[in-house]
N, C-alpha and C positions, 0 to 999 in steps of 0.2 A: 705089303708095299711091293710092286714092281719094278724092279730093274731091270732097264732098258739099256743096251750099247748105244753111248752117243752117236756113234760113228752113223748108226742108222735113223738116226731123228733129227741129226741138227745139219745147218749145211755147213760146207766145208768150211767156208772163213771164221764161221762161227766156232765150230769146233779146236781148231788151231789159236783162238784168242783160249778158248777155254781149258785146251791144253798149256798153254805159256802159265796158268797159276796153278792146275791141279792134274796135272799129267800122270796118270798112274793109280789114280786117288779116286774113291768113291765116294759122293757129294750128293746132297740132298738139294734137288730145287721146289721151293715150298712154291702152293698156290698161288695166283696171284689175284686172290679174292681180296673182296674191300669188306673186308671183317673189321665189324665193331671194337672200339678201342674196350678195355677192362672196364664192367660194370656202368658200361651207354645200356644196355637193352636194360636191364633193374633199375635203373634211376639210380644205383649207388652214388657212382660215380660226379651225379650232380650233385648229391648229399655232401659229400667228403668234399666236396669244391666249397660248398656255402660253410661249412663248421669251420674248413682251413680258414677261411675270407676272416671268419669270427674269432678266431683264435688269433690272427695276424693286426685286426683291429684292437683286440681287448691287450696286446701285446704293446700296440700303438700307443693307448690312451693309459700304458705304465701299471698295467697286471706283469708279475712277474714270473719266470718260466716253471716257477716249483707251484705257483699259483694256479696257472694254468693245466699245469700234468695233473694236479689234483681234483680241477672244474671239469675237467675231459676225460679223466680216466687212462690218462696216457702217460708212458714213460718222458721224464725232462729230457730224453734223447730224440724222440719222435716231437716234440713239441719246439726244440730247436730247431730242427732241420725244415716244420711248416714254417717257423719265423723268417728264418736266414735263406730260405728256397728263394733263387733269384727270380724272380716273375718277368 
């Protein structure tokens, strides 16, 4: 990683905001790429969308939550938290 003195890369106004929160302190400024959210590039990410949808439906139609940890494989703590996740 390279560290740079801000003093030499940002312009003054800039610097003096940046000093008013972190003056003295060494701060990381990440990328400001448009990286893919968690498991967009593998299709996970779609998968755990459509099982939540099915989990939230079968929850719907009065499957109960120890019913459902057991059909999924998942603890009745991760099986609350898709139910009761405010959408």
């Amino acid at each position: 990683m390279n560290y740079k003195n801000a003093a030499e890369i940002l312009p003054t106004h800039l610097l003096e905001e940046v000093q008013k929160y972190s003056e003295g302190m060494v701060i990381y400024v990440p990328k400001s790429s448009g990286r893919a959210g968690w498991g967009n590039h593998t299709g996970l990410r779609k998968e755990l969308d459509a099982r939540n949808a099915r989990i939230r439906k079968s929850f719907g139609e009065s499957s109960s939550i120890s019913e459902l940890a057991e059909l999924y494989r998942l603890s009745e703590a991760a099986i609350k938290k898709i139910v009761y996740a405010k959408k």
